[in-house]
Biopython code that builds the backbone (N, CA, C, O; Angstrom):
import numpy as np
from Bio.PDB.StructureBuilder import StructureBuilder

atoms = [
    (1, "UNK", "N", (-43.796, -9.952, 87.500)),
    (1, "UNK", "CA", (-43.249, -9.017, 86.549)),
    (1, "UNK", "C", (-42.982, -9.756, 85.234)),
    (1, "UNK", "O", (-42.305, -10.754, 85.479)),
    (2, "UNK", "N", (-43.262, -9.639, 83.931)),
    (2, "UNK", "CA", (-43.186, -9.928, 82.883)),
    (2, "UNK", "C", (-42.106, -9.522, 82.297)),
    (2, "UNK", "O", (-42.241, -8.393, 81.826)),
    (3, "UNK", "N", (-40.873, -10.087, 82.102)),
    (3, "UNK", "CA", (-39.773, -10.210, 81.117)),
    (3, "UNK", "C", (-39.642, -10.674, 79.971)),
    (3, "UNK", "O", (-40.136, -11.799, 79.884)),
    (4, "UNK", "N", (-38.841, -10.009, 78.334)),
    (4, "UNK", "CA", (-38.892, -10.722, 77.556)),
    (4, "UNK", "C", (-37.981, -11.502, 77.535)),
    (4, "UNK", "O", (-37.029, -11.392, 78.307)),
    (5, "UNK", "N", (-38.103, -12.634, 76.477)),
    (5, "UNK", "CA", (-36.871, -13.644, 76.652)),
    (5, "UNK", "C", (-36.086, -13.407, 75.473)),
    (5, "UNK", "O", (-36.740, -13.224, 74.445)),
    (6, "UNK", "N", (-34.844, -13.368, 75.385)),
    (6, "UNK", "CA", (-34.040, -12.842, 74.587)),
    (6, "UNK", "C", (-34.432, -14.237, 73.510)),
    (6, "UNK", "O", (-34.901, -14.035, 72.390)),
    (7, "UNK", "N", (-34.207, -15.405, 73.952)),
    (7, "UNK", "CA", (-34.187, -16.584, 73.265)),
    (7, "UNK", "C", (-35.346, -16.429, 72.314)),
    (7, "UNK", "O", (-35.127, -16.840, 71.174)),
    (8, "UNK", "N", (-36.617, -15.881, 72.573)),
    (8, "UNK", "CA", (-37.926, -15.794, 71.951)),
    (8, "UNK", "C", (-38.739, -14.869, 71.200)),
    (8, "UNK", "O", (-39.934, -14.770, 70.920)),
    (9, "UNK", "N", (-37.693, -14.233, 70.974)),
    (9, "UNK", "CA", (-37.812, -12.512, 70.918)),
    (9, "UNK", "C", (-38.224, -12.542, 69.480)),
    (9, "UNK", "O", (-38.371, -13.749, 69.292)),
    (10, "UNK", "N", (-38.476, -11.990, 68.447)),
    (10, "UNK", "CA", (-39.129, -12.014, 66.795)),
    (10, "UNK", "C", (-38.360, -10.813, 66.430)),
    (10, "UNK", "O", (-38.593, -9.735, 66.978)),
    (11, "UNK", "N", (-37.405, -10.961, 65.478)),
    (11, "UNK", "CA", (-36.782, -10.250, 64.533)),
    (11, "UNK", "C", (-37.407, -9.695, 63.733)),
    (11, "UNK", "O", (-38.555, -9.345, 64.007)),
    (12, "UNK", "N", (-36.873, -9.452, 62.545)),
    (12, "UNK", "CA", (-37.523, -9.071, 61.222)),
    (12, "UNK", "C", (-37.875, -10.634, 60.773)),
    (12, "UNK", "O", (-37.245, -11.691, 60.775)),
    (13, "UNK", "N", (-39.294, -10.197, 60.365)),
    (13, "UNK", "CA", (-39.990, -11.294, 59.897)),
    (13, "UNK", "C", (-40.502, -12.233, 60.849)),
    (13, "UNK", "O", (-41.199, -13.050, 60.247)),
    (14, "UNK", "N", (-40.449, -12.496, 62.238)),
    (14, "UNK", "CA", (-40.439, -13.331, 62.865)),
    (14, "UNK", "C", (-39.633, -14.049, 63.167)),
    (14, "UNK", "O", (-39.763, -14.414, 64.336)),
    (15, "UNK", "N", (-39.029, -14.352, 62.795)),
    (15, "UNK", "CA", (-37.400, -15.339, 63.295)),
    (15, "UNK", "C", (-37.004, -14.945, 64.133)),
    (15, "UNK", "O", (-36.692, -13.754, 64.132)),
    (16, "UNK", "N", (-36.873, -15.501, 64.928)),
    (16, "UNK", "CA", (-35.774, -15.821, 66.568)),
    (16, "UNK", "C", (-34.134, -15.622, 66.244)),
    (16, "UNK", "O", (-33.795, -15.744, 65.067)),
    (17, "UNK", "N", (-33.342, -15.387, 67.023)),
    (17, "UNK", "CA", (-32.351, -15.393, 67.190)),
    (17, "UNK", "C", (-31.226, -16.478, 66.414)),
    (17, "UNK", "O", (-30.210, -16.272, 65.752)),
    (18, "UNK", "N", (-31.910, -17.666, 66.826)),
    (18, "UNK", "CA", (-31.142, -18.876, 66.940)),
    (18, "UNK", "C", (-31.362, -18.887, 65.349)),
    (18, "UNK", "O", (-30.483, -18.870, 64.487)),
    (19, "UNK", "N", (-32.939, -18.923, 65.151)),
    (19, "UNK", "CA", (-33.158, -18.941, 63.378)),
    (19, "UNK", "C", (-32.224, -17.864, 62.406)),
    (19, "UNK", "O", (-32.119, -18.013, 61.189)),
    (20, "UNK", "N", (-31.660, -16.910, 63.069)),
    (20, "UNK", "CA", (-31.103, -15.491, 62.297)),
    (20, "UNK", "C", (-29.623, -16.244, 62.364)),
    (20, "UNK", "O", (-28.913, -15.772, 61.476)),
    (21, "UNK", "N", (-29.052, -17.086, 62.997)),
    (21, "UNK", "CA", (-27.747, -17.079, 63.461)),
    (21, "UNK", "C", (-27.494, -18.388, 62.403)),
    (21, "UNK", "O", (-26.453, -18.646, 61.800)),
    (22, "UNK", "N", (-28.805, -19.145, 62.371)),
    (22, "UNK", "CA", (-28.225, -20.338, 61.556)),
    (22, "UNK", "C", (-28.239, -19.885, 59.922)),
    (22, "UNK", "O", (-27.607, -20.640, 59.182)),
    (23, "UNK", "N", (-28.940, -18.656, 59.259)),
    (23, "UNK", "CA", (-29.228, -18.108, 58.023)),
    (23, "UNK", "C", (-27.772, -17.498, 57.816)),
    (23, "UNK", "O", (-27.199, -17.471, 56.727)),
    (24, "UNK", "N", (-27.178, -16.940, 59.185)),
    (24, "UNK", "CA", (-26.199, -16.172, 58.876)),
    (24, "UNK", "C", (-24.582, -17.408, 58.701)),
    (24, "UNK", "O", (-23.637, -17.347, 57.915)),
    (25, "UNK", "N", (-24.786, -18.055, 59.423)),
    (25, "UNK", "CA", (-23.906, -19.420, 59.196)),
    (25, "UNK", "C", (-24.216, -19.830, 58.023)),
    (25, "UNK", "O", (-23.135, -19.872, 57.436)),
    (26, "UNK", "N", (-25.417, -20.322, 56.968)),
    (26, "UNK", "CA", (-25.303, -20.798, 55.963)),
    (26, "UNK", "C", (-24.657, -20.030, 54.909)),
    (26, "UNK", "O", (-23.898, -20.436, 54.028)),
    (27, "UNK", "N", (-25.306, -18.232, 55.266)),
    (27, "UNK", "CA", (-24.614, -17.489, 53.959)),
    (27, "UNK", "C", (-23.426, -17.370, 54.568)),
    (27, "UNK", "O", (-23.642, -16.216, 54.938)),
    (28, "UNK", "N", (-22.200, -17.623, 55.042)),
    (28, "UNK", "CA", (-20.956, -17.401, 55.408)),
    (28, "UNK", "C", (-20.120, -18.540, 54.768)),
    (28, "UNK", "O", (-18.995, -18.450, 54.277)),
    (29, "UNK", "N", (-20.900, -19.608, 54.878)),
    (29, "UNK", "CA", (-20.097, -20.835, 54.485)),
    (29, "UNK", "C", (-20.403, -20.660, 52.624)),
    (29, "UNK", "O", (-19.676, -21.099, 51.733)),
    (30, "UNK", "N", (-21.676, -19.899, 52.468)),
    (30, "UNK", "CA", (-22.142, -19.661, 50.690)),
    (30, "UNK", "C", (-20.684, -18.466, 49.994)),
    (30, "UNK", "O", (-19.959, -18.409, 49.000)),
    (31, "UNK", "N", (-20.982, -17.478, 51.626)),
    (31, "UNK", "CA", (-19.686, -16.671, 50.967)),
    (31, "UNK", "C", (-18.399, -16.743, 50.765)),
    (31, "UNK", "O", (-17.698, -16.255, 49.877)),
    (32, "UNK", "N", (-18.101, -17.519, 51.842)),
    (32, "UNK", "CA", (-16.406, -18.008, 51.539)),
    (32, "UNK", "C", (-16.270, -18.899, 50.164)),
    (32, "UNK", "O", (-15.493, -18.444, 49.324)),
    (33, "UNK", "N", (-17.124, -20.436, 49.776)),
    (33, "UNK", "CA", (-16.983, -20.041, 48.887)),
    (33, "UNK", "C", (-16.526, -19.289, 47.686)),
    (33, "UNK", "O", (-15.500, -19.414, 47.017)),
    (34, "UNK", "N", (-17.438, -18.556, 47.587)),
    (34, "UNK", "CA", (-17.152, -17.369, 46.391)),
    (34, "UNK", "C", (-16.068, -16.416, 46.903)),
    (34, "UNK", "O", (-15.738, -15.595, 46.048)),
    (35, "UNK", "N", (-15.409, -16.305, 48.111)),
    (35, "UNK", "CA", (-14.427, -15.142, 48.175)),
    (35, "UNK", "C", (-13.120, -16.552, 47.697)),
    (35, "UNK", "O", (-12.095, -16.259, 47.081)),
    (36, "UNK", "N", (-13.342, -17.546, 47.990)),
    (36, "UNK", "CA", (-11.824, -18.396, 47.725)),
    (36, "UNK", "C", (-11.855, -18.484, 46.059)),
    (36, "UNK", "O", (-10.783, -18.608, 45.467)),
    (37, "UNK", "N", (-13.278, -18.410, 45.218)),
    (37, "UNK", "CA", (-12.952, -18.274, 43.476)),
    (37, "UNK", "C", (-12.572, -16.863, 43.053)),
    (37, "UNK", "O", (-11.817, -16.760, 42.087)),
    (38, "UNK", "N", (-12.958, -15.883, 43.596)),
    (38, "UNK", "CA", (-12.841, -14.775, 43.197)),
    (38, "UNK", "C", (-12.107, -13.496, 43.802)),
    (38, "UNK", "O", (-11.738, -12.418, 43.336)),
    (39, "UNK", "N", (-12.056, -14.239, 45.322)),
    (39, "UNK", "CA", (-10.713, -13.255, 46.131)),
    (39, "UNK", "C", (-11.538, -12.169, 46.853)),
    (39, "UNK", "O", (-11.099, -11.537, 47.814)),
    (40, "UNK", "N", (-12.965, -11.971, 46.233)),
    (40, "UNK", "CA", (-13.424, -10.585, 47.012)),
    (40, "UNK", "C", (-14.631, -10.547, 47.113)),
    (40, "UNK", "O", (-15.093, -11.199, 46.176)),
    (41, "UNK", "N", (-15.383, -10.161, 47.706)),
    (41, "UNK", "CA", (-16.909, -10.363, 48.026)),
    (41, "UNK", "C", (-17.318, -8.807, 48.593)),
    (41, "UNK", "O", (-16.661, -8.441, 49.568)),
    (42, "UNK", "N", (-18.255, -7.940, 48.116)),
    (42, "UNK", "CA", (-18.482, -6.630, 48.729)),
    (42, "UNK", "C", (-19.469, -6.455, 49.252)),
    (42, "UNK", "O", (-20.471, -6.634, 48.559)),
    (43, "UNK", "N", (-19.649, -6.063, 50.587)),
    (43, "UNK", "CA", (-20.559, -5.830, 51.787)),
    (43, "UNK", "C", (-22.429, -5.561, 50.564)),
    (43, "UNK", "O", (-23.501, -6.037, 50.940)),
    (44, "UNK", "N", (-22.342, -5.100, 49.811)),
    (44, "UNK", "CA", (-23.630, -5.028, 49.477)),
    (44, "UNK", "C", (-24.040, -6.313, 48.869)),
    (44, "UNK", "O", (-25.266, -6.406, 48.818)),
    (45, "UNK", "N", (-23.504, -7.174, 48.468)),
    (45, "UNK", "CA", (-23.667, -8.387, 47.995)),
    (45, "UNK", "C", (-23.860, -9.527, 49.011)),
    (45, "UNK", "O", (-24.446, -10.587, 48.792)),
    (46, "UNK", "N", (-22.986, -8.947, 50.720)),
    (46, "UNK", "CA", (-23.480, -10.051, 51.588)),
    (46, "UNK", "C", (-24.724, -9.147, 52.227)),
    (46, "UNK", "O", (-25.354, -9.703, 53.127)),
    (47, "UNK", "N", (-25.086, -7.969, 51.891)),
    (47, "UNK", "CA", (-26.851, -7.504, 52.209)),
    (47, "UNK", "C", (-27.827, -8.351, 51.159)),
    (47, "UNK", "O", (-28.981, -8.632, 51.481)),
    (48, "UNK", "N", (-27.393, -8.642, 50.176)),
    (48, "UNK", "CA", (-28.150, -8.676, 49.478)),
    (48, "UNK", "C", (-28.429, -10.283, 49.918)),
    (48, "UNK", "O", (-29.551, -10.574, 50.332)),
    (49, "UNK", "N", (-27.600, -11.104, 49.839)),
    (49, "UNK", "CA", (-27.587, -12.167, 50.475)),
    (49, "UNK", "C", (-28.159, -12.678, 51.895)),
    (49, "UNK", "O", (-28.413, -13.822, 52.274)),
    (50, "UNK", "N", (-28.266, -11.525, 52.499)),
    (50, "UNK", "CA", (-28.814, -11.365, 54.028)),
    (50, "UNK", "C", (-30.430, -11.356, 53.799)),
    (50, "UNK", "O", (-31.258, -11.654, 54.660)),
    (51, "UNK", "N", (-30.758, -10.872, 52.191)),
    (51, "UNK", "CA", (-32.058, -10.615, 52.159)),
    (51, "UNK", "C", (-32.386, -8.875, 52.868)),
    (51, "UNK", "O", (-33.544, -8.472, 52.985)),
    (52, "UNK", "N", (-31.481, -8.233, 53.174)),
    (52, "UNK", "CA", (-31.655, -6.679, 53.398)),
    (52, "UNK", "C", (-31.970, -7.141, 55.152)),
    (52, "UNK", "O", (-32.732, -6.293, 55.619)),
    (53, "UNK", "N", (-31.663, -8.046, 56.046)),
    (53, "UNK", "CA", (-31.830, -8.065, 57.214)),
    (53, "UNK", "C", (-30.636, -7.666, 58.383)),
    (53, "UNK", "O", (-29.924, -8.585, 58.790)),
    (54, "UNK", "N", (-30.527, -6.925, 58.665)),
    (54, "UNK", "CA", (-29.297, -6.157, 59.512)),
    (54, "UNK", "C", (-28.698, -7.055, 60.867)),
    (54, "UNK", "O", (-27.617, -6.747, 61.369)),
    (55, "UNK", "N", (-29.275, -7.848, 61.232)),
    (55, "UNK", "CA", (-29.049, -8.930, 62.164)),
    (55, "UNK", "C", (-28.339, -9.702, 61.497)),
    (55, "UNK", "O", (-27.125, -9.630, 61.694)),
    (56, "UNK", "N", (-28.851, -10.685, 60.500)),
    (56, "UNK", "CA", (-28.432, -11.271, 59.638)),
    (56, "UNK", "C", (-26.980, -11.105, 59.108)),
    (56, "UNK", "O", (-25.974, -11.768, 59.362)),
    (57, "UNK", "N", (-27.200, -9.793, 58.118)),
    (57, "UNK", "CA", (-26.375, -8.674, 58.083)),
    (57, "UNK", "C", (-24.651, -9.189, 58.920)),
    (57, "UNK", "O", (-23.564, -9.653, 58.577)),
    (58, "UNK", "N", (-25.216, -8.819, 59.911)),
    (58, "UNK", "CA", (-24.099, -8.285, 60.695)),
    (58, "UNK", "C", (-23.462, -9.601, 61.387)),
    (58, "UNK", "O", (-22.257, -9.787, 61.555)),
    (59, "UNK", "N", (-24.527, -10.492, 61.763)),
    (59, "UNK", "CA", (-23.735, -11.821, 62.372)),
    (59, "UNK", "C", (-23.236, -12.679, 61.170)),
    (59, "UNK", "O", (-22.674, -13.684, 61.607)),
    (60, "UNK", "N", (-23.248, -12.620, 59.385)),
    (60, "UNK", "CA", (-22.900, -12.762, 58.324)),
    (60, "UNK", "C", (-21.383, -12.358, 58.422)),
    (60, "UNK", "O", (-20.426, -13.111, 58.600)),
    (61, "UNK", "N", (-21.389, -11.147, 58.282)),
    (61, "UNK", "CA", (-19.903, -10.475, 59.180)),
    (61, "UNK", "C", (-19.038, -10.989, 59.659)),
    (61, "UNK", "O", (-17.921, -11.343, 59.281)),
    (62, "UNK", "N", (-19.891, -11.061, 61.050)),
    (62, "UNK", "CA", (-19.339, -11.911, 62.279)),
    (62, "UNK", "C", (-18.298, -13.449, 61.975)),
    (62, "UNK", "O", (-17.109, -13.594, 62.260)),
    (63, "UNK", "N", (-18.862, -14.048, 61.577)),
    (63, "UNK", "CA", (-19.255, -15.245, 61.125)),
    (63, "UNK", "C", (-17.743, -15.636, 60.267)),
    (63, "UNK", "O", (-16.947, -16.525, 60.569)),
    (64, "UNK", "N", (-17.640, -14.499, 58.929)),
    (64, "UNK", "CA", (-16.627, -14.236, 58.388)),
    (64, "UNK", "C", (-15.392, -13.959, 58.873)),
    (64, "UNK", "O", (-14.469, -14.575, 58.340)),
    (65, "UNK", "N", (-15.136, -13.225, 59.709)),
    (65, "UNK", "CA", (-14.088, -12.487, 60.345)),
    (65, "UNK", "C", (-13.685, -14.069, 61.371)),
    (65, "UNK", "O", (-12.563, -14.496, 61.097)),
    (66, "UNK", "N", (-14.406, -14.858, 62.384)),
    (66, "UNK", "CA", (-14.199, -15.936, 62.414)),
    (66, "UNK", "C", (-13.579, -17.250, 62.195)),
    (66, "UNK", "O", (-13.115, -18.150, 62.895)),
    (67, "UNK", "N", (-13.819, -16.916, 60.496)),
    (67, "UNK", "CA", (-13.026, -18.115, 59.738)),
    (67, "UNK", "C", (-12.156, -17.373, 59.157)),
    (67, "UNK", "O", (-11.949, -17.763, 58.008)),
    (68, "UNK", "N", (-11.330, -16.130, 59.566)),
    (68, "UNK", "CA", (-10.457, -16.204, 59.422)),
    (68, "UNK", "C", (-10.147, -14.608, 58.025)),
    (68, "UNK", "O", (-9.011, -14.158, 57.882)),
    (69, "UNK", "N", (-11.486, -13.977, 57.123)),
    (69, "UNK", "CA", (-11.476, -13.026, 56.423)),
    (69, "UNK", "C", (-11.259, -11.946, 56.413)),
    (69, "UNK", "O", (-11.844, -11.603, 57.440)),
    (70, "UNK", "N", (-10.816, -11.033, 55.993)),
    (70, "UNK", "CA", (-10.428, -9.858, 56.427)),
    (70, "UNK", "C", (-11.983, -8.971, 55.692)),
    (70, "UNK", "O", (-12.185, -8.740, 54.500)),
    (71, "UNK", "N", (-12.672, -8.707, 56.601)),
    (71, "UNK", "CA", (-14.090, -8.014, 56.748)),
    (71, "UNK", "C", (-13.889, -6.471, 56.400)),
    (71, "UNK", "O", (-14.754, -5.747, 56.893)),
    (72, "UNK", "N", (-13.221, -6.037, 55.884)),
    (72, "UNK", "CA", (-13.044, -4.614, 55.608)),
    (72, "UNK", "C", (-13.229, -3.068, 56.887)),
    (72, "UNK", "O", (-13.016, -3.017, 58.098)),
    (73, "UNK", "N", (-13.589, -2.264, 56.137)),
    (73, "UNK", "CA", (-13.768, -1.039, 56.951)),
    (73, "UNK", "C", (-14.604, -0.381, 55.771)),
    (73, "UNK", "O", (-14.751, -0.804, 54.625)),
    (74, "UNK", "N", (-15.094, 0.730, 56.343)),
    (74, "UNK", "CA", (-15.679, 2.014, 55.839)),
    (74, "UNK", "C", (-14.992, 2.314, 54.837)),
    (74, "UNK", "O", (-15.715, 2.570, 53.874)),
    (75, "UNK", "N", (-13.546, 2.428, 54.559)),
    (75, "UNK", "CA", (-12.957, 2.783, 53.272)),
    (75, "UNK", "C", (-12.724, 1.360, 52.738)),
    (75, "UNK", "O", (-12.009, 1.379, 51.735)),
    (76, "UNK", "N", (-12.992, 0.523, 52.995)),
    (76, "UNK", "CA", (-12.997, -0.830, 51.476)),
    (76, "UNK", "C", (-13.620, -1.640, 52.219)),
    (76, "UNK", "O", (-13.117, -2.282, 53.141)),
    (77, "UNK", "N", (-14.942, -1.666, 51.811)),
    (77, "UNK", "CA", (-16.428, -2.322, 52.170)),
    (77, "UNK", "C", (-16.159, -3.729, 51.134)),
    (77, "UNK", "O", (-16.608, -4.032, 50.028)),
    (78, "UNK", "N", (-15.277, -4.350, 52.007)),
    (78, "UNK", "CA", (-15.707, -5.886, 50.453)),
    (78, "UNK", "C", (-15.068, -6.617, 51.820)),
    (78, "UNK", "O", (-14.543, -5.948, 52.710)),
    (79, "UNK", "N", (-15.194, -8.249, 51.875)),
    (79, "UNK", "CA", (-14.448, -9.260, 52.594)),
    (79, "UNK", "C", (-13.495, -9.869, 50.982)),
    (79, "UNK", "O", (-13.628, -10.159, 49.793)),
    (80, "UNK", "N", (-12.309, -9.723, 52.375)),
    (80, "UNK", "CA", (-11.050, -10.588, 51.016)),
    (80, "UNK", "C", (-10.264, -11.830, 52.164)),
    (80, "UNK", "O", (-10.587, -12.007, 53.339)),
    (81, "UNK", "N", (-9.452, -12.377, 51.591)),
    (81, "UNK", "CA", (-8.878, -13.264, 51.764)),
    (81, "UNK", "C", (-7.772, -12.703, 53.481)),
    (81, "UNK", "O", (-7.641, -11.479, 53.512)),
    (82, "UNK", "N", (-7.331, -13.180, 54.271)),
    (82, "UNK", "CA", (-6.645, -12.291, 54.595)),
    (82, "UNK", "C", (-5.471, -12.817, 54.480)),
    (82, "UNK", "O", (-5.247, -14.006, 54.706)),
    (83, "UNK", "N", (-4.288, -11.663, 53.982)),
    (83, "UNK", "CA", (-3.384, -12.312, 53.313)),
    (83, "UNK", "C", (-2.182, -11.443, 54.947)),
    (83, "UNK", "O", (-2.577, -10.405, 55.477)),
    (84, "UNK", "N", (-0.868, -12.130, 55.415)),
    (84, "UNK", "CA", (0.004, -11.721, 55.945)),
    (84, "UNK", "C", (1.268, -10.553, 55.502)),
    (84, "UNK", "O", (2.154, -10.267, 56.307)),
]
sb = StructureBuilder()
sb.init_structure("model")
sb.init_model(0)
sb.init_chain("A")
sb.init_seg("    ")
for serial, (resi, resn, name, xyz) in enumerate(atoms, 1):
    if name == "N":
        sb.init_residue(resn, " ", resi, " ")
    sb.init_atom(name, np.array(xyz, "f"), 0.0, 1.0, " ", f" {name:<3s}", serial, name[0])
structure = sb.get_structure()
């Protein structure tokens, strides 16, 4: 029986998993950055940064919320600082 392998699988564009996860780690560490000069960063700017890739996208997100950002909602689409 022929199974796919999650590990081997081709995204958008071809990239693997592991390749999508390390793009999304570089733009996270690019975005914090810019959210610690400017306090705010808005979800279309980390698409745009994603290159329009929804995997990417979303483990970008991920990634953020992680170190600690407050990743927004549907009513305020931006990552900010998260303050107590």
């Amino acid at each position: 029986m022929d199974a796919c392998d999650a590990r081997t699988r081709a995204y958008k564009n071809g990239k693997t998993f592991d390749e999508c996860r390390k793009i999304a780690e570089t733009n996270s560490s690019e975005l914090a950055k810019k959210i610690e000069q400017s306090g705010v960063v808005s979800w279309s700017a980390i698409l745009q940064t994603s290159d329009h890739d929804e995997l990417v996208y979303k483990l970008t997100l991920k990634y953020l919320r992680q170190k600690g950002y407050n990743i927004g909602d549907w009513k305020t689409p931006q990552v900010t600082k998260f303050t107590v």
